[in-house]
DRENDO-1510 file (C-alpha; in Angstrom, 1 decimal, always signed):
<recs>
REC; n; res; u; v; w
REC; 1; UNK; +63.9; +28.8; +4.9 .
REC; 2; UNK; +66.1; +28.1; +2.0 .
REC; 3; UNK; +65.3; +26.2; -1.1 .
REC; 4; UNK; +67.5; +23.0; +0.0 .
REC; 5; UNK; +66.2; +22.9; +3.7 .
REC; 6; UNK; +62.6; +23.3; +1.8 .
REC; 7; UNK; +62.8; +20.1; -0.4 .
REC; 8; UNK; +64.1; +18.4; +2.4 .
REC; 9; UNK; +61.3; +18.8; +4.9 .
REC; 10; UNK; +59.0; +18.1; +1.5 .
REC; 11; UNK; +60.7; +15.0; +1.2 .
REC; 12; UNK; +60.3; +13.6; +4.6 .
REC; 13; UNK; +56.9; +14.6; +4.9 .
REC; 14; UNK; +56.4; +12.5; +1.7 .
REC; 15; UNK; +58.1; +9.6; +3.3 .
REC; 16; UNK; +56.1; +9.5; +6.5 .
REC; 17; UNK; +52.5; +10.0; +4.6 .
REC; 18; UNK; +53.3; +7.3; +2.2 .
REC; 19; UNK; +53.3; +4.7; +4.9 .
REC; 20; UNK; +50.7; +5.8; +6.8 .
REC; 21; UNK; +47.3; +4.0; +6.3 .
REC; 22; UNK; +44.5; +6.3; +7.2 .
REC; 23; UNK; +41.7; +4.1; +8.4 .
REC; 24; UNK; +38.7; +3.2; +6.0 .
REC; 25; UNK; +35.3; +3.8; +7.5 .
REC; 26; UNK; +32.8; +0.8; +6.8 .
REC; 27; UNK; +30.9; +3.2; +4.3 .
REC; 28; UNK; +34.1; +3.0; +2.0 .
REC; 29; UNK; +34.9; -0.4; +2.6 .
REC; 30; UNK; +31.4; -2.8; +2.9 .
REC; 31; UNK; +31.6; -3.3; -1.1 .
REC; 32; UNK; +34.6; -5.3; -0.2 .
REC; 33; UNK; +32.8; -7.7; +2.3 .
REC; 34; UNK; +32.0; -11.1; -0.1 .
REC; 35; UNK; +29.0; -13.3; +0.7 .
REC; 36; UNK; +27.3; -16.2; -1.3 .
REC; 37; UNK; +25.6; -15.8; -3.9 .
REC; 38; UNK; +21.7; -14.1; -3.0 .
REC; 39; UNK; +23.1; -12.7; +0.2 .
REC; 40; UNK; +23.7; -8.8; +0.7 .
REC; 41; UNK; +25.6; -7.0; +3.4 .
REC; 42; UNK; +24.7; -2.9; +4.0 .
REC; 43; UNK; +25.1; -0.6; +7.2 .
REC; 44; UNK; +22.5; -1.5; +10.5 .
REC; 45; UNK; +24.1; +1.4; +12.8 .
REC; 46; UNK; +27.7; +3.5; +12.6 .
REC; 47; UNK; +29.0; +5.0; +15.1 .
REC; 48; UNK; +28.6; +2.5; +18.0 .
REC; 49; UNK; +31.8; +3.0; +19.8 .
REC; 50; UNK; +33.5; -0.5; +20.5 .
REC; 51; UNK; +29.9; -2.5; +19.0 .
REC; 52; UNK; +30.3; -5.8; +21.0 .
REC; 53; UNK; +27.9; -8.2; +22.2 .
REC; 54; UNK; +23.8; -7.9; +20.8 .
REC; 55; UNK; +20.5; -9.2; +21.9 .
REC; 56; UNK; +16.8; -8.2; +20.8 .
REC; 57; UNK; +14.4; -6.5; +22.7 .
REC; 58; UNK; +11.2; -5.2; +21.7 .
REC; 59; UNK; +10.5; -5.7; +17.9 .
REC; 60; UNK; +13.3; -3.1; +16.4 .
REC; 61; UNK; +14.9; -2.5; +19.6 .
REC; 62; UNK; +18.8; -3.8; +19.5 .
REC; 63; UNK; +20.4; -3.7; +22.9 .
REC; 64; UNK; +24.3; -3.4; +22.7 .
REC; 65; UNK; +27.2; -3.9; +25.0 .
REC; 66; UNK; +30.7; -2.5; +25.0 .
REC; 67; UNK; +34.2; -3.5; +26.1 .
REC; 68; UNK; +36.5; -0.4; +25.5 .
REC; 69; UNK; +34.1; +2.1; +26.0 .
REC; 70; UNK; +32.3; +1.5; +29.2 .
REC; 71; UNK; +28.7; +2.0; +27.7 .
REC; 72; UNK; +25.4; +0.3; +26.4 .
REC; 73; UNK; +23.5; +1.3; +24.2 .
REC; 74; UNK; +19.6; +0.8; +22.5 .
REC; 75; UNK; +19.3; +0.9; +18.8 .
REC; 76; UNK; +16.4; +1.5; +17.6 .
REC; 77; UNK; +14.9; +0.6; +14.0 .
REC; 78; UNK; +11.3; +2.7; +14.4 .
REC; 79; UNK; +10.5; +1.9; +11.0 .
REC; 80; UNK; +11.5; -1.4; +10.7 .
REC; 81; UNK; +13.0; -0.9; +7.4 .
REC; 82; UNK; +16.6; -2.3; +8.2 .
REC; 83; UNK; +18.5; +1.1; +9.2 .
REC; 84; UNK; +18.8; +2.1; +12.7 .
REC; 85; UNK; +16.7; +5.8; +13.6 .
REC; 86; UNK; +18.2; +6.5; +17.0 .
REC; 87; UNK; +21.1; +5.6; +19.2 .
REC; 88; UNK; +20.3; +6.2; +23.1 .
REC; 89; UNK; +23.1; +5.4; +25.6 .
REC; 90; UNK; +22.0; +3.7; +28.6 .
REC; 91; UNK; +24.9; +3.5; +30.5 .
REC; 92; UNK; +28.3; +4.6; +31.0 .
REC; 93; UNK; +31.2; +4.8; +32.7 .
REC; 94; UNK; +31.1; +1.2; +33.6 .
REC; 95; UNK; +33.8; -1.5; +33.8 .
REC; 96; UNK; +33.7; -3.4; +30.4 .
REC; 97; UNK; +30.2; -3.7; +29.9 .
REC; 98; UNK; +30.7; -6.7; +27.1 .
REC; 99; UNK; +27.3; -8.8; +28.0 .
REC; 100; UNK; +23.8; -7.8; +27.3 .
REC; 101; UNK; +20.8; -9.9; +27.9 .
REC; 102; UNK; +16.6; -9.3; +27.6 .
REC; 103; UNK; +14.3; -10.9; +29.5 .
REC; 104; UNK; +10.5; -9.6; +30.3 .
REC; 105; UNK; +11.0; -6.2; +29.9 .
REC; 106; UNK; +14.2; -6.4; +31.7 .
REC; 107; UNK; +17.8; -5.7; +30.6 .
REC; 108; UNK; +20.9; -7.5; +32.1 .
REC; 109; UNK; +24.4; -6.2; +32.0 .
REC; 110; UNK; +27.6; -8.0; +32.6 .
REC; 111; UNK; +30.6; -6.3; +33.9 .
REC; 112; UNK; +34.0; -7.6; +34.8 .
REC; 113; UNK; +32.6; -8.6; +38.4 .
REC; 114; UNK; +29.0; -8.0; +38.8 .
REC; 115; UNK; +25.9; -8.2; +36.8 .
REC; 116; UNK; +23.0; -5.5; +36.7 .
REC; 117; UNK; +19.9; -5.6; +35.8 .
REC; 118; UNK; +17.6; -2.1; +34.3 .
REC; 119; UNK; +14.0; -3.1; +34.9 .
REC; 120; UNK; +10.8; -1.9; +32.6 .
REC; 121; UNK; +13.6; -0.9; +29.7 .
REC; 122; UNK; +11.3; -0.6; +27.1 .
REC; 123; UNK; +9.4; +2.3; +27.9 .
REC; 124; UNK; +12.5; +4.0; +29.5 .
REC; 125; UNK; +15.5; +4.4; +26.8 .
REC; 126; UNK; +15.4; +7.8; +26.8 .
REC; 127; UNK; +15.3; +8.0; +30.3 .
REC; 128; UNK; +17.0; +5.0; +31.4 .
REC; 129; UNK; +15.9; +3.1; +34.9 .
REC; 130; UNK; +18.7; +2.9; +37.6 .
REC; 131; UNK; +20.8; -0.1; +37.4 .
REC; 132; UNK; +20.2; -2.8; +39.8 .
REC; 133; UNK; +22.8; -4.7; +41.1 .
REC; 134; UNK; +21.8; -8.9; +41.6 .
REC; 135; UNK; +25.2; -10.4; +41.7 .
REC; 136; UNK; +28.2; -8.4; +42.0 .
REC; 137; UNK; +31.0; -11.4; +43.7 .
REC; 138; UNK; +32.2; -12.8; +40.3 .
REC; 139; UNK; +36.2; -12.5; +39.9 .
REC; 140; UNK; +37.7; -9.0; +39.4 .
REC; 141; UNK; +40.5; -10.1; +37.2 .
REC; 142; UNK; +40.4; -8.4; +33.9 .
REC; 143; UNK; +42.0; -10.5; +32.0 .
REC; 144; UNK; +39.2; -12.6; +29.7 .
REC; 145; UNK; +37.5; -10.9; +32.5 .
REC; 146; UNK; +34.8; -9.6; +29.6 .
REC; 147; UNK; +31.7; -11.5; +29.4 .
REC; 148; UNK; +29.1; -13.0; +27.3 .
REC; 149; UNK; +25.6; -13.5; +28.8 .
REC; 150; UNK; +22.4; -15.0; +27.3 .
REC; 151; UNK; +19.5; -16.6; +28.8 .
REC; 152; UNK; +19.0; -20.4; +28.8 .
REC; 153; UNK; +16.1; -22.0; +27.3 .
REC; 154; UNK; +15.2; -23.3; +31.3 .
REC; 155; UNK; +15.3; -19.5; +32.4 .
REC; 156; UNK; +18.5; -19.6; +33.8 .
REC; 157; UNK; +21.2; -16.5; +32.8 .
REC; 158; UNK; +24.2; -18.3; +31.3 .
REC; 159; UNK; +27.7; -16.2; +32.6 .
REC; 160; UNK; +31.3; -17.1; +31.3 .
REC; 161; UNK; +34.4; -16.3; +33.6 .
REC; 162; UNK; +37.8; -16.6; +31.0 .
REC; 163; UNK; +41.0; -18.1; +32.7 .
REC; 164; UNK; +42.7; -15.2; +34.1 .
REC; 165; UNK; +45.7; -15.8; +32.1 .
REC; 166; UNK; +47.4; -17.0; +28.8 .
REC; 167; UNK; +47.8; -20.7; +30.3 .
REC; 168; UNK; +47.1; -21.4; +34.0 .
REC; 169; UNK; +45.5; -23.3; +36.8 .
REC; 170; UNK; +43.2; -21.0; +38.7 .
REC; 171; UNK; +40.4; -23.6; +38.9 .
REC; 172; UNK; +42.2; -24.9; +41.7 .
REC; 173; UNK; +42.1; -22.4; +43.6 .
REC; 174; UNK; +38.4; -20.3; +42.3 .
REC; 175; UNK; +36.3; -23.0; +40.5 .
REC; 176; UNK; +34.6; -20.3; +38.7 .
REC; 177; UNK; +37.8; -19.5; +36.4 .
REC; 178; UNK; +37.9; -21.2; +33.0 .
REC; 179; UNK; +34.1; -21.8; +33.4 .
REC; 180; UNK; +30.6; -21.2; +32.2 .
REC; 181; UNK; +28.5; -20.1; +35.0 .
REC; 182; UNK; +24.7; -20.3; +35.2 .
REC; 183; UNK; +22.3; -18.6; +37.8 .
REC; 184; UNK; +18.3; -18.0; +38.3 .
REC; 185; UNK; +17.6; -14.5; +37.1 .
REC; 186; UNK; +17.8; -12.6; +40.5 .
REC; 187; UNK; +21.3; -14.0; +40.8 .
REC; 188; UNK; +20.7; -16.8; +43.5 .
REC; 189; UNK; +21.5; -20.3; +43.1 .
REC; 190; UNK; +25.0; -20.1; +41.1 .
REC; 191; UNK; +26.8; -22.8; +39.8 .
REC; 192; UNK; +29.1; -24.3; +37.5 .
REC; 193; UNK; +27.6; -25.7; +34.2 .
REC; 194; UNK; +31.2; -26.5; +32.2 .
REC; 195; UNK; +34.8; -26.4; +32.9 .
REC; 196; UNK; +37.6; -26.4; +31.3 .
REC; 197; UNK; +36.8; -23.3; +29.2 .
REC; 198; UNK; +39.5; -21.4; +28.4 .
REC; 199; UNK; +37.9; -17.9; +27.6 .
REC; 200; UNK; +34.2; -18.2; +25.9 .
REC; 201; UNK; +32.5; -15.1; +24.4 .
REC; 202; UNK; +29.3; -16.3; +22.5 .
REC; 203; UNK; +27.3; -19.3; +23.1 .
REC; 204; UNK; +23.8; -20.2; +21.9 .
REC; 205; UNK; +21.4; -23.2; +22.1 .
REC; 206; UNK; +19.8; -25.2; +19.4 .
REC; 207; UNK; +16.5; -24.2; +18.2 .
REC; 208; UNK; +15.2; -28.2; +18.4 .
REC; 209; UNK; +17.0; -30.1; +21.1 .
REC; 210; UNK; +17.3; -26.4; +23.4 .
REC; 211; UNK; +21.2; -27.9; +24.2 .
REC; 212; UNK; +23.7; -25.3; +24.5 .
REC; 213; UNK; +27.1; -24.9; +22.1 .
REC; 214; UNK; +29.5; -22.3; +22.5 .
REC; 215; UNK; +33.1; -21.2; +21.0 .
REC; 216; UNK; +36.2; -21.2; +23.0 .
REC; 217; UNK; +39.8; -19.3; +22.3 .
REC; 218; UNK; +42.7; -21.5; +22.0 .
REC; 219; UNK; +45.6; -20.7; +24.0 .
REC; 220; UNK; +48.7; -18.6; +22.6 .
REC; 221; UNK; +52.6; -19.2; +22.3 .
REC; 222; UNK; +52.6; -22.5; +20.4 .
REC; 223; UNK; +53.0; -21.1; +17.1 .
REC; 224; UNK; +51.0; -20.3; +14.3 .
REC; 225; UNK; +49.1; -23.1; +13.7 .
REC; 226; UNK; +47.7; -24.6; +16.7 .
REC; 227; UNK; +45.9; -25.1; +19.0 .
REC; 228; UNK; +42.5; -24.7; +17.4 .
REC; 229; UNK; +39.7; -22.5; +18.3 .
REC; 230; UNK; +36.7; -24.8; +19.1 .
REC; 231; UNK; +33.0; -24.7; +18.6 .
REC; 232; UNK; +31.8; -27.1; +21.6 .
REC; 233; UNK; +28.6; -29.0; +22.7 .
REC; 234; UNK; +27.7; -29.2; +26.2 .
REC; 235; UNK; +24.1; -31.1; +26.4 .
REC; 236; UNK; +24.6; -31.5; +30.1 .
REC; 237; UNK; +25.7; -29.9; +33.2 .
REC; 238; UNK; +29.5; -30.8; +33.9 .
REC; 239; UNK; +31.0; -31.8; +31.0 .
REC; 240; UNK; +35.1; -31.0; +31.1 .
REC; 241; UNK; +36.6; -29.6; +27.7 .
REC; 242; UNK; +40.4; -30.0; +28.6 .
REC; 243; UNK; +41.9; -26.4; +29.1 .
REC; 244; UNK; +44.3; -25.7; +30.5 .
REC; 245; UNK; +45.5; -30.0; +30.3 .
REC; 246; UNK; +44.2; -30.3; +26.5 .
REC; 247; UNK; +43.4; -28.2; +24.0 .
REC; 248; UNK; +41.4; -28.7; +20.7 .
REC; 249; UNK; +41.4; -32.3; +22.1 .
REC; 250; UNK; +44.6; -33.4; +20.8 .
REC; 251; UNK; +47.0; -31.1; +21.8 .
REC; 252; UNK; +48.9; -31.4; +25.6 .
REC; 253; UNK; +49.7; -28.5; +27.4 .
REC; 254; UNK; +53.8; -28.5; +27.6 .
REC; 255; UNK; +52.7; -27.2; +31.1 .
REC; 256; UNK; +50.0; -29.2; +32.5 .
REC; 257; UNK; +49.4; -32.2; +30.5 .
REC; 258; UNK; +52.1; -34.1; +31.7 .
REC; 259; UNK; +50.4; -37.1; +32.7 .
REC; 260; UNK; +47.0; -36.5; +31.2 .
REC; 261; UNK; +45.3; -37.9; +28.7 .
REC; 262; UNK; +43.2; -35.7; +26.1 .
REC; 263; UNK; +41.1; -38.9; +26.1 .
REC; 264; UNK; +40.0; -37.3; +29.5 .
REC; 265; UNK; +37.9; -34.5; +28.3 .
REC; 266; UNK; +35.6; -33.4; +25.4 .
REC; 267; UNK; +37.0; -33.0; +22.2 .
REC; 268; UNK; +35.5; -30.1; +20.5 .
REC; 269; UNK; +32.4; -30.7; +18.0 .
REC; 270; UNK; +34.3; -28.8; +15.6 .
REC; 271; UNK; +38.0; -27.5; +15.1 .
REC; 272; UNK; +38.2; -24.2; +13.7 .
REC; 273; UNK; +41.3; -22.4; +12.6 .
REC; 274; UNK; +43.7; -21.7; +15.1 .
REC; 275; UNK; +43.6; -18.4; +16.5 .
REC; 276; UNK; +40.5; -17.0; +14.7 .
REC; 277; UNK; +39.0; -15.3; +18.4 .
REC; 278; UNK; +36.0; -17.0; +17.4 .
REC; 279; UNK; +33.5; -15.0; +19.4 .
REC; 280; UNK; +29.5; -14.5; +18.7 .
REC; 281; UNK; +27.1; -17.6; +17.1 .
REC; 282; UNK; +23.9; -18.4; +16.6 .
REC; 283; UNK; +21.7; -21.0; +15.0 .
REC; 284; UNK; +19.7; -20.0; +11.6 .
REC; 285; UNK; +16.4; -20.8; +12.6 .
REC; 286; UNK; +13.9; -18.7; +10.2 .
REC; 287; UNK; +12.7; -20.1; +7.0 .
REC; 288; UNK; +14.0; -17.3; +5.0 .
REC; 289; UNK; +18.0; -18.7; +4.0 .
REC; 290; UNK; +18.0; -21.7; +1.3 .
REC; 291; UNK; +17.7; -25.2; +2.8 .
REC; 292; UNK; +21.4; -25.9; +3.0 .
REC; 293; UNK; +21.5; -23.4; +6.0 .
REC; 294; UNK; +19.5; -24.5; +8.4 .
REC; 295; UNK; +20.9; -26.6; +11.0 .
REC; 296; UNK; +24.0; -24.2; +10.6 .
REC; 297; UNK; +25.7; -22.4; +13.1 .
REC; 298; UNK; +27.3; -18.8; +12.1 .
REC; 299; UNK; +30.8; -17.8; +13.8 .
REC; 300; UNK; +31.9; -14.4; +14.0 .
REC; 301; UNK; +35.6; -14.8; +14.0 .
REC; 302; UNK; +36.9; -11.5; +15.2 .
REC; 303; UNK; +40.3; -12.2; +14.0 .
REC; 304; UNK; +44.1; -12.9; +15.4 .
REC; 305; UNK; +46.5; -10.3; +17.4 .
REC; 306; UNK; +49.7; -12.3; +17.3 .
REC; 307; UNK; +49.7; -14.9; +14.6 .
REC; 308; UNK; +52.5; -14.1; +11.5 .
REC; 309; UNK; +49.9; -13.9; +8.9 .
REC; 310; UNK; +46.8; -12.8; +10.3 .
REC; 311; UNK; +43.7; -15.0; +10.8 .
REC; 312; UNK; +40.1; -14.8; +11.4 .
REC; 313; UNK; +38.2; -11.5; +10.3 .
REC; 314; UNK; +35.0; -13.1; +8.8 .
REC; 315; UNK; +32.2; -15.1; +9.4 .
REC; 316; UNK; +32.3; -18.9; +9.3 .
REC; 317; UNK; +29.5; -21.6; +8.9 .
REC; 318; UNK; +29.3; -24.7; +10.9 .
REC; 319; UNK; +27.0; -27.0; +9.3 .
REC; 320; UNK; +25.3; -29.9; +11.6 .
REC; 321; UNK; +24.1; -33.4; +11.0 .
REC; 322; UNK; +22.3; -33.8; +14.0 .
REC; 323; UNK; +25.4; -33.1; +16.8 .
REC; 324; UNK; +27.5; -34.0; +14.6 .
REC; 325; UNK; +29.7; -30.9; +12.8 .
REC; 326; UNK; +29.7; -31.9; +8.8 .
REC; 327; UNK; +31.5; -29.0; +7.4 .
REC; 328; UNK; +33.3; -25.7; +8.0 .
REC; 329; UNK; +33.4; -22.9; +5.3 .
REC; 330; UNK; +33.8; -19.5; +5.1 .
REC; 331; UNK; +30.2; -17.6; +5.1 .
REC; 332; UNK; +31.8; -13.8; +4.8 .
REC; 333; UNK; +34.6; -12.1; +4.4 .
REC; 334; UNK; +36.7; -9.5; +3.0 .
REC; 335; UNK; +37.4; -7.5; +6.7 .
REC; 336; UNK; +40.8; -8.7; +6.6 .
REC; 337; UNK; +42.5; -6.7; +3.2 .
REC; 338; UNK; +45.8; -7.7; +2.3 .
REC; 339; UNK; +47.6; -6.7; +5.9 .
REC; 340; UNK; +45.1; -4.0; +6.7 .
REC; 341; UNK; +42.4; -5.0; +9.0 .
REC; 342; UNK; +38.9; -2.9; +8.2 .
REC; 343; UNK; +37.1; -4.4; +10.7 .
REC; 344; UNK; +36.3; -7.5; +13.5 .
REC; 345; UNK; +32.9; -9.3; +14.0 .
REC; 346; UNK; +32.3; -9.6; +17.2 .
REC; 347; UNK; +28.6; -11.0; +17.9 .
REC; 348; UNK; +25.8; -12.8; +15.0 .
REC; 349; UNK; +21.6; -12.6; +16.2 .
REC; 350; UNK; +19.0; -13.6; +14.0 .
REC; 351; UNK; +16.0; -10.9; +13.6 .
REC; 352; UNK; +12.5; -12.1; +13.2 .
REC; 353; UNK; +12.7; -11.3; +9.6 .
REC; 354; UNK; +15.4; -13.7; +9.1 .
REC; 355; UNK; +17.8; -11.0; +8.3 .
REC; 356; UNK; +21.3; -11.3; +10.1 .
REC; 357; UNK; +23.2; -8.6; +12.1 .
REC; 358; UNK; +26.7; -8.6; +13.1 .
REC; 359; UNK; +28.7; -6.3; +15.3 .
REC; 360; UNK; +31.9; -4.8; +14.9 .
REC; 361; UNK; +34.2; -3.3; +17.3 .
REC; 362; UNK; +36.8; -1.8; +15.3 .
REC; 363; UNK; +34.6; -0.1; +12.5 .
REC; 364; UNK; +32.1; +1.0; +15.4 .
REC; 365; UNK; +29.1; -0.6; +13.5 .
REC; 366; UNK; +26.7; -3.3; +12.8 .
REC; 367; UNK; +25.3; -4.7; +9.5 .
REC; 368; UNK; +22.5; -6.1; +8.2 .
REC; 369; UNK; +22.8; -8.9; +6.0 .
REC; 370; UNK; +19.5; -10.0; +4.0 .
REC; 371; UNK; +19.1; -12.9; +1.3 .
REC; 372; UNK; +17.1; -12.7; -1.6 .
REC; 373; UNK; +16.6; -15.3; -4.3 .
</recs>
């Protein structure tokens, strides 16, 4: 090759490697994560492929669904010293296996149309149980197909099915879509507890009054700033929070809310930013976090996909009077870095110890964060 050709090549391989960000791994990055002052943020469990939705089983035993990947997995803290030992995979090859739920021994799975259920897991992750099929007749659509599942406080399993769209009326035709279902445990007995959900993927109920609250996506294509994510209170069974008519309680749908008033339907207990993708939550209920945190709800906001300036990528606070929303602050942050996104919170539970752990999809972990005086 001669000299001139030579430089040449050199020069556009400098070009192409000078704009191309190599991906951070949350080991390089966590320093970057900013949390009040006491509070401390380190690494529960890498290499979780696609980290979504959590729940607790046996005392250091994290259960862990998965969207992208098909699988579920048990982490397992033997030690209980805050760093996971082991990684087993229970399950794979299944279709978008988002929702994880423990009850008696018992692990529930949500897929796009069915939900399973592993009996006697905890003596069986290294071995896992056969999956058991109690419901398998929900909608096959993939889109906000995904789901979130947790048991209520009465024993029932709580099941979200998204709208199968951007902006539609499916309802009409399948009352299930734009809905949180609820059913006994072995599946029987389903019905609708709230309409008018537009795609919910974390819900949780309040430690004192055991009534249920849950975030919901705005829809997209009406510009940057609105509509609002919500964070919603549904005490009873069929309360109506406006999609796809109303959204964030103010806005009409150019579509469908000709002729309806927003007046109609719930207005969210509190507004959050418009297209955050506010996903997990849960109530701090341990005595371990000052005073000013209790009666708070926690937000992971996984971040935006088509806003101008990106949103989200953090973790929010919801502070409550009673039911009434008081504030709304940032709690974390620091996964959104100039343009380059290091990483989305998918799903908040509280441990026993009063320590927090979040998920994370795109960094394929989950941290622990602790607080210390």
């Amino acid at each position: 090759m001669v000299k001139g050709a030579r430089m040449r090549l050199m020069f556009t391989f400098t070009l192409f490697f000078s704009g191309f960000a190599f991906a951070q791994s949350p080991e390089e990055f966590i320093e970057k994560i900013k949390l009040p002052e006491g509070f401390k943020i380190e690494l529960f469990a890498t290499e979780i492929e696609n980290a979504r939705s959590l729940c607790q089983g046996p005392e250091g035993v994290i259960f862990v669904g998965n969207r992208g990947g098909g699988k579920v997995y048990a982490v397992v803290d033997e030690n209980l010293d805050g760093k996971a030992d082991k990684t087993y995979v229970l399950a794979q090859d299944l279709n978008q296996p988002n929702g994880v739920a423990y009850r008696n021994g018992d692990l529930y799975i949500a897929e796009i149309s069915k939900v399973s259920v592993m009996r006697g897991i905890d003596s069986k992750l290294a071995d896992p149980p056969t999956m058991e099929t109690i419901r398998d007749d929900f909608p096959t659509e993939k889109h906000h197909g995904w789901k979130y599942i947790a048991f209520g406080p009465e024993g029932k399993l709580y099941v979200p099915v998204g709208a199968p769209c951007n902006i539609c009326l499916k309802e009409d035709e399948d009352e299930r879509f734009a809905a949180i279902l609820r059913m006994n445990a072995d599946g029987s007995e389903l019905e609708v507890y709230a309409s008018g959900v537009r795609n919910s993927v974390g819900f949780d109920w309040h430690p004192k009054t055991g009534e249920l609250w849950f975030t919901d996506n705005g829809r997209d294509w009406l510009g940057d700033n609105k509509p609002n994510d919500e964070l919603n209170h549904a005490p009873t069974k069929g309360m109506h929070f406006g999609y796809p008519f109303c959204h964030a309680g103010e806005y009409a749908d150019p579509k469908f809310g000709d002729g309806r008033d927003c007046n109609e339907f719930i207005a969210p207990a509190q507004k959050l930013d418009a297209h955050v993708a506010s996903l997990g939550i849960t109530f701090i209920e341990k005595n371990v976090l000052p005073e000013k945190y209790r009666n708070s709800i926690l937000i992971a906001e996984h971040g935006s996909w088509n806003r101008s300036t990106a949103s989200g990528y953090r973790i929010t606070r919801v502070e409550l009077d009673g039911n009434n929303a008081v504030s709304y602050e940032v709690f974390a942050e620091g996964w959104l870095d100039g343009a380059e996104k290091l990483g989305r919170p998918v799903d908040i539970i509280e441990l026993a110890d009063g320590s927090l752990l979040v998920s994370d999809d795109k960094a394929n972990c989950i941290y622990r964060i602790t607080y210390s005086k």
